[in-house]
C-alpha positions in Angstrom: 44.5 -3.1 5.4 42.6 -4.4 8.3 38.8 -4.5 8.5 38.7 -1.1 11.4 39.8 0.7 8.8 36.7 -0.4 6.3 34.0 -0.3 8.8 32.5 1.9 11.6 30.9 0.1 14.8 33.0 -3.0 15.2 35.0 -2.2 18.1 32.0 -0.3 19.9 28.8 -2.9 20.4 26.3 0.1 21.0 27.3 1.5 17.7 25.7 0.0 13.7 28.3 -1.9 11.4 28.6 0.6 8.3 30.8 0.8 5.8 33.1 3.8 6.0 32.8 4.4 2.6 30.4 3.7 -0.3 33.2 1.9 -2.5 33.3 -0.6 0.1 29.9 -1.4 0.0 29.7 -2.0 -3.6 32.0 -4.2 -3.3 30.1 -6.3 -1.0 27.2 -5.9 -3.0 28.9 -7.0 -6.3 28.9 -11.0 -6.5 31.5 -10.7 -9.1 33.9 -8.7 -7.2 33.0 -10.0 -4.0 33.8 -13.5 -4.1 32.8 -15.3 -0.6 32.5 -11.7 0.6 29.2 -11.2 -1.5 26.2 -10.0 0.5 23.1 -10.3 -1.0 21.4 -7.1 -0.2 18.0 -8.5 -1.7 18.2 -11.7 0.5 19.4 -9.7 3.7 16.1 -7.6 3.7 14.5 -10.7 3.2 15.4 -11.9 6.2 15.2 -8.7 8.4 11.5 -8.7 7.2 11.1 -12.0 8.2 12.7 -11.2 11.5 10.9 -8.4 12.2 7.3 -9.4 11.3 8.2 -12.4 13.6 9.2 -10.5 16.0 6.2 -8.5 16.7 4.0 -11.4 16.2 6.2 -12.8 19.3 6.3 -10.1 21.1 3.6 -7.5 21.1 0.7 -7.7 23.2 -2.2 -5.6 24.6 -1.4 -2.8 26.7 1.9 -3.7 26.4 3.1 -1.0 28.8 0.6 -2.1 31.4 -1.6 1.3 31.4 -4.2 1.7 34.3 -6.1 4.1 33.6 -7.8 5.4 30.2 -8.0 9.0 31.8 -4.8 9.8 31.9 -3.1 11.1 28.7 0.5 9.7 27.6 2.0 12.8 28.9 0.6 12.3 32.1 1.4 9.1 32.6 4.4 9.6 35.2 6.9 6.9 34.2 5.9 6.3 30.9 9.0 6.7 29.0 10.9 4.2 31.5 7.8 1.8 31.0 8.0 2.2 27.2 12.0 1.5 27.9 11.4 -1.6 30.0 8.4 -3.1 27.6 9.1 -2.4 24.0 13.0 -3.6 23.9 14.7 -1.8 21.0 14.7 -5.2 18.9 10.9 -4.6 19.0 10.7 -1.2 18.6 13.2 -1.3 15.1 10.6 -3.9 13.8 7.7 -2.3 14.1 9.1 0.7 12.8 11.1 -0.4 10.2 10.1 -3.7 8.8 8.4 -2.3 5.8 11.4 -0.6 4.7 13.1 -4.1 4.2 9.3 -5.4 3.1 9.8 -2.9 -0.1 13.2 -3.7 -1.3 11.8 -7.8 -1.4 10.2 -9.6 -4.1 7.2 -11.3 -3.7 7.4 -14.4 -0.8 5.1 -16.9 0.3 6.5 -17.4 3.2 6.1 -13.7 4.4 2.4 -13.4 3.1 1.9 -16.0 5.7 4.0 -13.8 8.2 2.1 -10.4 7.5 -1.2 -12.4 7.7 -0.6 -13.6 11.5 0.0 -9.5 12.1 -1.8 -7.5 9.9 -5.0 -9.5 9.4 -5.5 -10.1 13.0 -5.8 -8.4 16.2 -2.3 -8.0 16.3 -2.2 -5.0 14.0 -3.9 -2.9 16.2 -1.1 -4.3 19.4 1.4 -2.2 16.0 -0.6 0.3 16.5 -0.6 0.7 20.4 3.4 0.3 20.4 4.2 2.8 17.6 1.7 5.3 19.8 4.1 4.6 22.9 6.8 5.3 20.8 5.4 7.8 19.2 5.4 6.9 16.0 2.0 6.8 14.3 2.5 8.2 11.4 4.2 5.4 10.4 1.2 3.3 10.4 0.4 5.5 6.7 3.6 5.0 5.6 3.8 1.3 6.3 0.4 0.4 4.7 1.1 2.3 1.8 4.4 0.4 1.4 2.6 -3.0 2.1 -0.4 -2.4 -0.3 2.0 -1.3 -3.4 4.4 -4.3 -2.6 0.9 -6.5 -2.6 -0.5 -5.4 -5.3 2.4 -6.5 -7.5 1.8 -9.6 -6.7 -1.5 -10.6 -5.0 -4.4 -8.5 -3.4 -4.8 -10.1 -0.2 -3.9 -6.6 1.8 -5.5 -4.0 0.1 -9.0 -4.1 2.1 -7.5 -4.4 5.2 -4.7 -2.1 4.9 -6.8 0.4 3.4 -9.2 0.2 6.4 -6.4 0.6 8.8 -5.7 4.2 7.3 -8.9 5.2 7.5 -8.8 4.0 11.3 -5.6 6.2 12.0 -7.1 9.0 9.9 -10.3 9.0 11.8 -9.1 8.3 15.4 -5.3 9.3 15.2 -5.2 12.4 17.5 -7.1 10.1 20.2 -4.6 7.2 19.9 -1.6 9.9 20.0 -2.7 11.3 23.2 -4.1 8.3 25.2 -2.9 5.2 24.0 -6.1 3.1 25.4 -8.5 5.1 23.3 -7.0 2.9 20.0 -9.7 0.3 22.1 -11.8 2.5 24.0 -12.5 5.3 21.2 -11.0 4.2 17.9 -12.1 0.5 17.9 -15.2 0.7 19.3 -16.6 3.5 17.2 -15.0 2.1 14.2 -18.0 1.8 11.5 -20.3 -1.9 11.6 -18.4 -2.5 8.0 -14.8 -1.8 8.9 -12.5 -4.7 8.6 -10.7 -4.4 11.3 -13.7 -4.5 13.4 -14.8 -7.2 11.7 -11.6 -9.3 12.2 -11.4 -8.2 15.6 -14.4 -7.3 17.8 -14.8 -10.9 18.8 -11.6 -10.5 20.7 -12.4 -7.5 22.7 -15.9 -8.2 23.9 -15.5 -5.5 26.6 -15.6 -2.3 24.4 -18.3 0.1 24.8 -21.0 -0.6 22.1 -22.7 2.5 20.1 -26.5 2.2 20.8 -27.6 3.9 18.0 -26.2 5.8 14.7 -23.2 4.0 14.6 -21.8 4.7 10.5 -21.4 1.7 8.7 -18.9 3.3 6.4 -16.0 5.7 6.6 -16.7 8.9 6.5 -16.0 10.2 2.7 -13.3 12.5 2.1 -10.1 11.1 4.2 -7.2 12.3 2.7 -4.4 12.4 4.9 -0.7 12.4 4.2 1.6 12.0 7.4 1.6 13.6 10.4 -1.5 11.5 11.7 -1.4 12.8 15.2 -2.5 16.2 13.8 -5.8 15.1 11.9 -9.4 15.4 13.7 -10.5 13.2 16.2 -13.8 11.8 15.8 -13.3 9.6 19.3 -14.9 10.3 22.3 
């Protein structure tokens, strides 16, 4: 039996490598029945967590789609789809969506601690942020902490502060981000509160923000309890 009749996607580049039927796949997954065949799933989400966190670290970047103008909302942004098309290649745009589905079928790594460190400890977790808005994706940024904290806290707490925060920031300024990208700087950043640990980590990096004169919180508001569908929660931004 030849391997087109096993698996979907090899003769057709644009189209995934699956398995045609589950059988087949547990036999690729069984190091026993598998021989040299054997795939390791645990190993091969290993590395596509690797790949991905690297990824983004390599390749995201502020305003990534090169936005002029702070007034304009996404949707009325002329060519933004074709912008988001020529700037966040879909390499990119399967990482930051997706790399903390293979994060949560891992076990603990040093190596990719390090990895998630460079991204989600540093400005570059807000550059996530601004391409899953593009790509409209936000809501993933719940998901994708809450995956990241439970796979931490198994093994080390290093996350939870920040990751926590970063809820909080897409629970608080969500709808803004949603429907102007630039406000995750203008709005959601710079009206984060004085103890946030984003803006903590950050601020020093975007020295241009507008700065609250007075009343600025120095907590998050009490309360927050959101569940998905970020987009659609109040916006405190201005």
């Amino acid at each position: 039996m030849s391997w087109i009749s096993w698996l979907s996607g090899i003769v057709d580049h644009t189209t995934p490598v699956r398995p045609l039927h589950s059988s087949f796949y547990d036999y690729l997954t069984d190091a026993s029945r598998s021989g040299n065949f054997y795939v390791d799933r645990m190993q091969v989400h290993l590395n596509l967590a690797l790949a991905s966190v690297r990824v983004m670290r390599e390749e995201l970047q502020f305003n990534i789609c090169g936005l002029e103008s702070s007034y304009l909302r996404n949707s009325d942004v002329p060519d933004l789809e074709q912008r988001v098309r020529d700037c966040i290649p879909p390499h990119l745009a399967y990482a930051c969506q997706y790399w903390a589905y293979h994060i949560k079928e891992t076990m603990f790594n040093h190596k990719l601690v390090e990895e998630l460190r460079a991204v989600f400890q540093t400005e570059y977790i807000l550059f996530w942020m601004e391409a899953l808005s593009l790509l409209k994706s936000v809501d993933t940024v719940y998901s994708s902490m809450i995956i990241l904290m439970a796979w931490a806290s198994r093994n080390m707490r290093c996350f939870a502060l920040f990751q926590n925060d970063a809820i909080k920031f897409m629970q608080t300024s969500g709808s803004a981000i949603c429907t102007s990208t630039p406000h995750l700087y203008l709005s959601a950043l710079a009206f984060s509160p004085t103890r946030s640990s984003i803006l903590d980590h950050v601020i020093h990096k975007f020295r241009l923000l507008p700065c609250v004169a007075t009343g600025k919180q120095e907590n998050w508001p009490t309360g927050l309890h959101c569940r998905g569908h970020i987009c659609h929660a109040p916006c405190s931004s201005v």
